[in-house]
Backbone bond lengths (Angstrom), bond angles and torsions (degrees), N, CA, C in turn:
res aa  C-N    CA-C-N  psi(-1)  N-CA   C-N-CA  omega(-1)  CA-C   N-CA-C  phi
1 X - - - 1.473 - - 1.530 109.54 -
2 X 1.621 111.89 137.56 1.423 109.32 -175.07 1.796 108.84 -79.40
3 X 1.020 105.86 140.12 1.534 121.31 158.51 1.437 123.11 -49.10
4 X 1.277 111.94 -24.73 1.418 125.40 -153.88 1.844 99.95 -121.27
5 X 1.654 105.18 173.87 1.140 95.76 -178.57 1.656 99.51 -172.24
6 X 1.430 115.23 113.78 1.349 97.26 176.44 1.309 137.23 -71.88
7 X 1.911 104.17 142.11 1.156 112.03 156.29 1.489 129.99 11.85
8 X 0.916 102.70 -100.82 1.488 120.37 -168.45 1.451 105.13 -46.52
9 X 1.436 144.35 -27.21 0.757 156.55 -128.85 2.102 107.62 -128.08
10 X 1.736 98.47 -38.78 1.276 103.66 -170.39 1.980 108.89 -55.62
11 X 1.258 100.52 176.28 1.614 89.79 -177.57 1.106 121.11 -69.17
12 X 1.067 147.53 138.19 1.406 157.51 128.89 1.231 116.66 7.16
13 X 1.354 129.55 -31.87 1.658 131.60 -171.53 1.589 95.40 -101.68
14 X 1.975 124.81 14.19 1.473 94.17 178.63 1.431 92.01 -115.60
15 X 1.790 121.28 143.72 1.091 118.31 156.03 1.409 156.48 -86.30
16 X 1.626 89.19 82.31 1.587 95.87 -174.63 1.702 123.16 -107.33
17 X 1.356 121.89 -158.19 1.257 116.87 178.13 1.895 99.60 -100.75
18 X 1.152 124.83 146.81 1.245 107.43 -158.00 2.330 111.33 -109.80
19 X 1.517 82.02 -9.34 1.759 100.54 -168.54 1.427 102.13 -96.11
20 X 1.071 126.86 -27.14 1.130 122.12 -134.03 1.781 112.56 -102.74
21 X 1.544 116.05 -18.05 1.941 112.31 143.87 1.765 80.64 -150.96
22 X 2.003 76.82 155.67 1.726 89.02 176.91 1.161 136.74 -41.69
23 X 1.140 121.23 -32.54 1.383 131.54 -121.74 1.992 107.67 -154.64
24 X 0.761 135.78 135.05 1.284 155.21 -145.43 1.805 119.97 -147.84
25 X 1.432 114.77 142.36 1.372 100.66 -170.58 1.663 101.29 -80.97
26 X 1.149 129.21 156.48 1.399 143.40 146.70 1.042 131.83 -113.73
27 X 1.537 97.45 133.01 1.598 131.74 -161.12 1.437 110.15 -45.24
28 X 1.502 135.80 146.84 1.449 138.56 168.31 1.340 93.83 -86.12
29 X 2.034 114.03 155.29 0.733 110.15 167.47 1.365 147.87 -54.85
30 X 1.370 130.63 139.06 1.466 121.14 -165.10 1.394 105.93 -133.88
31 X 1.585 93.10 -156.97 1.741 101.64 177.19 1.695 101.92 -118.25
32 X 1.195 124.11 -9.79 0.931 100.17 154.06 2.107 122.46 -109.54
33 X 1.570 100.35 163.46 1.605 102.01 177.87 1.805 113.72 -37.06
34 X 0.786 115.04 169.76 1.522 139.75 167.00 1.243 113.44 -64.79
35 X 1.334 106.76 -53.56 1.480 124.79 162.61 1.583 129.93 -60.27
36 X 1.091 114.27 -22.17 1.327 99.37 175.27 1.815 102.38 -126.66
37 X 1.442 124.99 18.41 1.041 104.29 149.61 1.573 110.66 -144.94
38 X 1.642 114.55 172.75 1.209 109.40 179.08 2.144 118.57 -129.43
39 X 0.974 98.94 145.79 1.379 113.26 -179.83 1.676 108.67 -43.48
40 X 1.826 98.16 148.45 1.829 90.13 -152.61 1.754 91.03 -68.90
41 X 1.506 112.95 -36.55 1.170 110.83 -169.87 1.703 115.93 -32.36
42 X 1.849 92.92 -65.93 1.693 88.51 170.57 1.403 127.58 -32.46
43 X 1.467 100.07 -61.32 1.804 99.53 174.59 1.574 146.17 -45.16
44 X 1.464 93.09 -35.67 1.541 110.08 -178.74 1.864 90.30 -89.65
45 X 0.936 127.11 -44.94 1.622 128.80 -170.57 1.725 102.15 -63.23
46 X 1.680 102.55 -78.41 1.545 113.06 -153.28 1.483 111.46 -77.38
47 X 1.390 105.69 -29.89 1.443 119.18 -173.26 1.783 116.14 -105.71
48 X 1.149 124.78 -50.19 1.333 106.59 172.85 1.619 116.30 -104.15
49 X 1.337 102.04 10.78 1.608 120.49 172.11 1.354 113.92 24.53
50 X 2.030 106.01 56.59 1.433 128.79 151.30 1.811 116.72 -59.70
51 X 1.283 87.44 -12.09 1.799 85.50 -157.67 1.962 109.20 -143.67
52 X 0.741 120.79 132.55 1.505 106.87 173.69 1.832 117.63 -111.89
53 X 1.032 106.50 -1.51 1.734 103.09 159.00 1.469 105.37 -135.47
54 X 1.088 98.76 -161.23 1.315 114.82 -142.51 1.808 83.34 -104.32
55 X 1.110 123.13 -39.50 1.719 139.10 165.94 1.344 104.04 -36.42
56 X 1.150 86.87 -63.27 1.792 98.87 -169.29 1.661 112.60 -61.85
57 X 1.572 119.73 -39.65 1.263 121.76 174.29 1.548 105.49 -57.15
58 X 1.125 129.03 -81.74 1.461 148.31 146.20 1.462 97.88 14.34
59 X 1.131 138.87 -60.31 1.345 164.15 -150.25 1.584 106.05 -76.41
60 X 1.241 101.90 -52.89 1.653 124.17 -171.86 1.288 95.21 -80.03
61 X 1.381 127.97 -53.23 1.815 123.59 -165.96 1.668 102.26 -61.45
62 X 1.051 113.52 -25.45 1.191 122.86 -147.68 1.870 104.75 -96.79
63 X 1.046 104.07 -37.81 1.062 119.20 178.58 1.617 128.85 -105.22
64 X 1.392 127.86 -26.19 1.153 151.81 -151.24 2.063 107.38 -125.00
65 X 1.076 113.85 151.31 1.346 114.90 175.12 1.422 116.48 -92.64
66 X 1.060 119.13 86.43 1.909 135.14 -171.16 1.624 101.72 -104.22
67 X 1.339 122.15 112.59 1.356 122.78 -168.11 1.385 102.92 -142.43
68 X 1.214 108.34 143.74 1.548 126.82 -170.91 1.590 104.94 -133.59
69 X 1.537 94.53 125.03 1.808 105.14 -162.02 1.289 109.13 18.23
70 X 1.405 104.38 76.39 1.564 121.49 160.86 1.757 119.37 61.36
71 X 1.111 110.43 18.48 1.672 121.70 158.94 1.236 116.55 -146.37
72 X 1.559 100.89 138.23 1.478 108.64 -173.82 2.069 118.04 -78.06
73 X 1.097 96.28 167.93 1.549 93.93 -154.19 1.901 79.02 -165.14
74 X 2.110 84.75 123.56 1.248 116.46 -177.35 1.662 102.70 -113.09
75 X 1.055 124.31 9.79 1.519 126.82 -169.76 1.700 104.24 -92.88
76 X 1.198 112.08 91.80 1.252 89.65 179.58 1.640 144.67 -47.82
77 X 1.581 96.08 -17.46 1.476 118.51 -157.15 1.463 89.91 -91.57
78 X 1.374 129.23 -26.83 1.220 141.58 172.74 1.923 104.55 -12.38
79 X 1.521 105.73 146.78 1.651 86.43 -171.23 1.946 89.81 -128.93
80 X 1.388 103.11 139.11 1.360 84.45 170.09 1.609 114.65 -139.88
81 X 0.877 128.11 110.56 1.269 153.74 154.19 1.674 126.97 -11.55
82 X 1.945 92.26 163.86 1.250 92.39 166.48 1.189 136.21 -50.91
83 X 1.584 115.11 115.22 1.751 134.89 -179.74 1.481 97.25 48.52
84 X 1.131 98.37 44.72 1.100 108.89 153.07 2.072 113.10 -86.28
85 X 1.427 138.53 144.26 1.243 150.57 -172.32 1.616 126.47 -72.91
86 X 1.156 118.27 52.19 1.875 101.24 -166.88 1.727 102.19 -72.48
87 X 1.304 100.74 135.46 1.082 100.24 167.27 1.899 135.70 -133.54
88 X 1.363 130.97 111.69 1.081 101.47 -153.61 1.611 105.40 -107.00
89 X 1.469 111.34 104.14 1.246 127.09 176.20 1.475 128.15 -15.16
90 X 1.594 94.20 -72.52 1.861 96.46 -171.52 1.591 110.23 -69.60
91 X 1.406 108.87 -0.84 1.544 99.10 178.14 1.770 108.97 -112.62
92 X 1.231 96.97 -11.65 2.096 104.81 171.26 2.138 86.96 72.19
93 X 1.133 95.88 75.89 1.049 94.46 -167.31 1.787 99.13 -148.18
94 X 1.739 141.29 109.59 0.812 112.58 164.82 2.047 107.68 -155.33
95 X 1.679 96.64 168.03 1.344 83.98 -151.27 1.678 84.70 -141.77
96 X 1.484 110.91 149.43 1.311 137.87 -172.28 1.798 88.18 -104.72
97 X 1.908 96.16 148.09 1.466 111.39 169.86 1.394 104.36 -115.39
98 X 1.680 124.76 126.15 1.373 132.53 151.13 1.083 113.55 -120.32
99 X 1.140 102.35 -165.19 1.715 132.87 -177.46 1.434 108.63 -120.65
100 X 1.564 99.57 114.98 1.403 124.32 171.48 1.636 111.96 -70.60
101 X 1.011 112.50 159.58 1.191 134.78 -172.49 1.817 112.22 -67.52
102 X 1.185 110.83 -10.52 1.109 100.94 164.76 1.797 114.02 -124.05
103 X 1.336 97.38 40.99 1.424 112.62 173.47 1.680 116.66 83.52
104 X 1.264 114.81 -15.25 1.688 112.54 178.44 1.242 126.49 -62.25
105 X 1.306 141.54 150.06 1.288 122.23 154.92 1.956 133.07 -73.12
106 X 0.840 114.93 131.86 1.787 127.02 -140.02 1.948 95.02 -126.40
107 X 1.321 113.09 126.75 1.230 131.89 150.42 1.456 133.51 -78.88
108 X 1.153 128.15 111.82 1.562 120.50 -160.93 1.225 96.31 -119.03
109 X 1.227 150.19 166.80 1.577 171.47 106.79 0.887 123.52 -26.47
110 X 1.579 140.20 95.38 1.475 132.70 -168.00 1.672 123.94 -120.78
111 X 0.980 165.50 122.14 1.333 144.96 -145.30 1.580 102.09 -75.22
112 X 1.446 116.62 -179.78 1.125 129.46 -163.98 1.865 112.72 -74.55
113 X 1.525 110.62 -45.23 1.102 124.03 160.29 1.696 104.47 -25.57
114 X 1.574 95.94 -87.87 1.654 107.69 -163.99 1.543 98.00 -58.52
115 X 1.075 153.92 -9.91 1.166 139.26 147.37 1.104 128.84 -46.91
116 X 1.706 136.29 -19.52 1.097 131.86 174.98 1.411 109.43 -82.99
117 X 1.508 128.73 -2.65 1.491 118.16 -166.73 1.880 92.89 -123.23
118 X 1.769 103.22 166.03 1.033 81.83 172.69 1.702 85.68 -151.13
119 X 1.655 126.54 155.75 1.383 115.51 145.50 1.727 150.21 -76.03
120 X 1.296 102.42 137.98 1.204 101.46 -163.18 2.024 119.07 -130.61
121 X 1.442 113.47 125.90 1.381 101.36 -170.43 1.185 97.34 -91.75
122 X 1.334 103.69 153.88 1.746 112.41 168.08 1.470 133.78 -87.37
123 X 1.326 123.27 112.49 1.263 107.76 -153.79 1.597 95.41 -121.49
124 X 1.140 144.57 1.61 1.485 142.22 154.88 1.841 96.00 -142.40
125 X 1.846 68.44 168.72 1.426 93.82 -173.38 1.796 112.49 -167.51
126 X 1.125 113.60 127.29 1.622 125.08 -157.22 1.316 105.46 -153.71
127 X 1.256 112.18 152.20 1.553 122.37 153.58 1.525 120.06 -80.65
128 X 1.366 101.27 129.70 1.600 97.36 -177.63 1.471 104.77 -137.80
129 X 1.702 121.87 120.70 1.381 123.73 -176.60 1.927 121.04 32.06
130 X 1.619 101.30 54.08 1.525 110.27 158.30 1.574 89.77 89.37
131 X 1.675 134.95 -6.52 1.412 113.86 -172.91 1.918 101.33 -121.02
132 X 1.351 116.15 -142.81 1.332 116.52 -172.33 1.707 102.91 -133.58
133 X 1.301 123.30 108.18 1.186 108.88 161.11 1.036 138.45 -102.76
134 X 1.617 118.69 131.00 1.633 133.41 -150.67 1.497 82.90 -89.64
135 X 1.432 134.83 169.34 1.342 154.14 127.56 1.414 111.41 -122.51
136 X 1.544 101.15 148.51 1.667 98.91 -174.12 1.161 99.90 -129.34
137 X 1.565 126.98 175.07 1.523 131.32 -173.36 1.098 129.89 -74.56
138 X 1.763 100.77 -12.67 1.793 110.44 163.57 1.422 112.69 -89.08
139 X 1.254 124.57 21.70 1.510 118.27 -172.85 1.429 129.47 59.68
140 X 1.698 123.91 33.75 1.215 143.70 172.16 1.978 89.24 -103.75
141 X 1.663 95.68 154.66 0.850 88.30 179.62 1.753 76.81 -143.80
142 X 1.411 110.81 161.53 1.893 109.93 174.15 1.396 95.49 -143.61
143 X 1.864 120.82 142.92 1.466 101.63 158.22 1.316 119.23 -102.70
144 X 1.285 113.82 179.02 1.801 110.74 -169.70 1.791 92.41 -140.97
145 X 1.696 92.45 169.80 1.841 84.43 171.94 1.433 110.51 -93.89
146 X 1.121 129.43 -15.97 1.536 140.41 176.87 1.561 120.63 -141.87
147 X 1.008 125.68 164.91 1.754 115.03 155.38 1.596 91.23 172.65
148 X 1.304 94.97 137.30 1.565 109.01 155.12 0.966 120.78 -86.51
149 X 1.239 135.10 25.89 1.758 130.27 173.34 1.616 93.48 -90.28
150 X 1.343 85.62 151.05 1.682 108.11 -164.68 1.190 107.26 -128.58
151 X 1.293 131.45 141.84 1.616 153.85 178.77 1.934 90.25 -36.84
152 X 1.431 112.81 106.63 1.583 107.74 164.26 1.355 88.24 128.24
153 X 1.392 137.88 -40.96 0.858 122.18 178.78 1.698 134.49 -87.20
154 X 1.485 114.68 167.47 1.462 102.92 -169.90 1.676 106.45 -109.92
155 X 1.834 103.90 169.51 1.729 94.59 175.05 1.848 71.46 -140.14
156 X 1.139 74.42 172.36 1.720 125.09 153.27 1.267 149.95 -73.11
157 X 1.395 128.67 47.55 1.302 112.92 -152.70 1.455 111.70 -113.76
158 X 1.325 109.89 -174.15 1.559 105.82 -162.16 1.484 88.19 -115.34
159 X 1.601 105.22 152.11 1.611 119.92 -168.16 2.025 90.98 -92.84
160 X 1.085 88.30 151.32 1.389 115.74 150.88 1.903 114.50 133.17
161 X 1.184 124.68 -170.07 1.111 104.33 166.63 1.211 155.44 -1.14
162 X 1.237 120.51 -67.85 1.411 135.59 133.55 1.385 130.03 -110.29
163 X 1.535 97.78 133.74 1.710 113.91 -162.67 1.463 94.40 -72.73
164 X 1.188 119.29 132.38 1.574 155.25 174.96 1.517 110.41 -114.88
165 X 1.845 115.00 112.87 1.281 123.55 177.02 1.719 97.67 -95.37
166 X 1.707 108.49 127.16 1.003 131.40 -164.93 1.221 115.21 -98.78
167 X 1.417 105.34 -41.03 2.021 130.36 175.78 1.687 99.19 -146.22
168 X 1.369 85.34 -177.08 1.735 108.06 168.09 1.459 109.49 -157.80
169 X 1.075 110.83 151.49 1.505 116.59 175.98 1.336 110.11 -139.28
170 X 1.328 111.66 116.22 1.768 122.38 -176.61 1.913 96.42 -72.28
171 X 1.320 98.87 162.77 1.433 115.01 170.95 1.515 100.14 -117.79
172 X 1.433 99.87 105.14 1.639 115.57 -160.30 1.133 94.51 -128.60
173 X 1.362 130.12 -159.24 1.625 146.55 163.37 1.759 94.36 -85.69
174 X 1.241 115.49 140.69 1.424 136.51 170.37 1.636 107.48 63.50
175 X 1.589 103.30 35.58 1.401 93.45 155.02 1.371 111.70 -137.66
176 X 1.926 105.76 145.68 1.404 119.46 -174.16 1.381 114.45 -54.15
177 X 0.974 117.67 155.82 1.321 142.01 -145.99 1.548 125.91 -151.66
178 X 1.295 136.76 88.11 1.219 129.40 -179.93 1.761 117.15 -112.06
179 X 1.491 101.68 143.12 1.578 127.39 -129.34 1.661 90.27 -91.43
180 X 0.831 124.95 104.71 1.884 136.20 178.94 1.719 108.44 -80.00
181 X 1.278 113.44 -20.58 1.581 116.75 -166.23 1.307 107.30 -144.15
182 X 1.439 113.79 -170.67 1.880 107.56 160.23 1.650 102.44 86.48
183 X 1.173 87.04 -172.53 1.959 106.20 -174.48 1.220 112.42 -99.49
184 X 1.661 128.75 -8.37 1.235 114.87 -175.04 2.336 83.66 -128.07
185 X 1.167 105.37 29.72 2.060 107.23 169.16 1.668 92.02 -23.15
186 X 1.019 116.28 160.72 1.303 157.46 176.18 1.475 114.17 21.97
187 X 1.231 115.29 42.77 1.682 145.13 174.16 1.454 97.00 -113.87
188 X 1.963 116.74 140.41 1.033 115.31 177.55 1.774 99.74 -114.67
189 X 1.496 99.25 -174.21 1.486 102.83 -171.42 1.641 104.09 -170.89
190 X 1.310 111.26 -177.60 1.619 99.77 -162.26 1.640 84.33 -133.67
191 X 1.137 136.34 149.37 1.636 143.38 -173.82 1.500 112.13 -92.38
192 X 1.011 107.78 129.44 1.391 126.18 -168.51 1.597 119.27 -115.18
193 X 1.433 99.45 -28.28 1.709 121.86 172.23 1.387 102.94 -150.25
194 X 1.505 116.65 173.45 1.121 153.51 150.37 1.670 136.66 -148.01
195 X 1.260 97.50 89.14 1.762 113.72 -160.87 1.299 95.54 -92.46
196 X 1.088 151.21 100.31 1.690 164.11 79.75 1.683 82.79 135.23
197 X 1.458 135.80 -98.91 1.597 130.18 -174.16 1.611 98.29 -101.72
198 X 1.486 114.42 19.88 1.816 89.01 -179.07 1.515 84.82 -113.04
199 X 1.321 124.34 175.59 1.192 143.72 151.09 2.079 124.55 -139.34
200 X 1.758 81.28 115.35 1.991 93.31 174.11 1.665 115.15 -60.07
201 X 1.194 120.42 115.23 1.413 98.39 -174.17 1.953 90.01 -139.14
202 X 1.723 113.39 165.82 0.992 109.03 -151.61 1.737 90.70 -135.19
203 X 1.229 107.27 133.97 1.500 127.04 -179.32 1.442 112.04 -54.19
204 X 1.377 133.10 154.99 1.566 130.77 161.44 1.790 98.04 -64.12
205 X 1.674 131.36 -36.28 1.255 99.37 165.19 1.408 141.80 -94.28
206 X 1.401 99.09 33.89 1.668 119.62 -173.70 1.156 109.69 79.41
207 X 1.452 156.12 -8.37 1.314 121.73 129.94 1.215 151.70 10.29
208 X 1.750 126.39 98.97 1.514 100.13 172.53 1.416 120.15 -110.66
209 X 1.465 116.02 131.31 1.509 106.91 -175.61 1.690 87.33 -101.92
210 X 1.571 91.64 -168.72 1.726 132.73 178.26 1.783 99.73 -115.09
211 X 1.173 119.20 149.11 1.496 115.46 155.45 1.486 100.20 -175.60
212 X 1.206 106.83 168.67 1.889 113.69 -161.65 1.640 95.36 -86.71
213 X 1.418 104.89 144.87 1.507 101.13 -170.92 1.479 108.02 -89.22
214 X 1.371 111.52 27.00 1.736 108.73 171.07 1.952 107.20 -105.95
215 X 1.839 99.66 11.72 1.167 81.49 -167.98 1.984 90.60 -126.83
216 X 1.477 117.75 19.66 1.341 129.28 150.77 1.499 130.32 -67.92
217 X 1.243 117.34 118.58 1.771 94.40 168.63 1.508 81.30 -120.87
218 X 1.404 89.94 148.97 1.568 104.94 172.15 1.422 116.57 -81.95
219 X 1.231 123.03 133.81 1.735 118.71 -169.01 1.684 102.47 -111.24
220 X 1.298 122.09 -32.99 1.410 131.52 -154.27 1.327 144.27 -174.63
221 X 1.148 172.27 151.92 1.501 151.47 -168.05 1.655 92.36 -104.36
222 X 1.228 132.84 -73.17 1.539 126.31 -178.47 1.500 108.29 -98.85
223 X 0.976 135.07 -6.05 1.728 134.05 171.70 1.716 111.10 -165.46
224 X 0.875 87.43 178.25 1.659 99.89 -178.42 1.578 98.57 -77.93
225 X 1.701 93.25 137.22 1.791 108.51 161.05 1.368 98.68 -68.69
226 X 1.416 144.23 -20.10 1.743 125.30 -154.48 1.316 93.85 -164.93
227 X 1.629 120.43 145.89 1.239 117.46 169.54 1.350 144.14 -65.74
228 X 1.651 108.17 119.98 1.402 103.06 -160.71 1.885 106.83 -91.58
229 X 1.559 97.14 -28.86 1.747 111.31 -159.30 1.921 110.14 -61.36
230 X 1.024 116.69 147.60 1.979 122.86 -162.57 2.026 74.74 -91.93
């Protein structure tokens, strides 16, 4: 299987230049889609253009403290995801990945603080040996002795060793909401309904759309826990 993957071809949600060499790195397998995240190489190369070959990336993993939600990672092909944490140590330097408003995937700048936390939706939930096991959409999973958080909803937890839930935020009526899929991706909105898998939710300019409620993560009740804005 090739490493590589052309251009023209990579997803649509990554923001790169698309003419300009054939060929493009591709992501190792992960936990998150293809689609919603991209290889660090890309990032440090195409997007925060630390590096201009592929040598030079290579160079930095290898040598340098490059950590993603709180562990370092020498793989270049390595893929990292929505709000997901890059952080580059020896320079006190670190940056969260979303989705811009016109659907791309987007690098933001976050201080060191908000680097230790990250958001996370819940997408299973089981009993496992007398406790509760959470799974989340980045493929962390933590157990707890109880919790009412429910499949759809998001928490808060703190990166490192062991994942620590900090908050939770139900996906209820009147909570914000930012758009993972759909025609209006990486636009937020505040919930107005929830009709069996759809959810009514309402624009900051009063807008009301429809969208499937597997494609909500809940961010907040009056603002975002973490920075979402490019």
């Amino acid at each position: 299987m090739t490493n590589h993957l052309k251009r023209y071809f990579a997803p649509k949600t990554w923001k790169i230049k698309r003419k300009c060499m054939k060929y493009i790195t591709k992501p190792s397998p992960g936990t998150h889609k293809i689609g919603m995240s991209m290889p660090i190489n890309v990032i440090l190369r195409d997007i925060l253009e630390y590096a201009s070959t592929n040598k030079e990336v290579k160079f930095i993993l290898s040598n340098k403290n490059i950590l993603v939600d709180g562990k370092r990672r020498k793989d270049y092909r390595f893929p990292v995801g929505l709000f997901d944490v890059l952080s580059l140590s020896d320079i006190d330097e670190h940056f969260r990945v979303i989705l811009n408003k016109k659907g791309k995937l987007a690098v933001i700048k976050i201080g060191k603080e908000e680097s230790k936390t990250k958001l996370c939706k819940i997408t299973g939930k089981k009993a496992v040996r007398k406790k509760i096991q959470l799974s989340m959409n980045d493929g962390k999973n933590t157990l707890v002795d109880k919790s009412e958080v429910k499949v759809g909803d998001s928490v808060l937890i703190a990166l490192g060793d062991k994942i620590t839930i900090k908050d939770s935020i139900k996906l209820d009526k009147n909570t914000s909401i930012y758009l993972t899929g759909g025609k209006h991706i990486g636009h937020t909105g505040k919930v107005q309904d929830i009709e069996g898998k759809r959810i009514i939710y309402k624009t900051e300019k009063g807008d009301v759309f429809e969208t499937l409620k597997k494609y909500a993560l809940a961010i907040g009740k009056d603002k975002p826990v973490i920075s979402i804005a490019e």
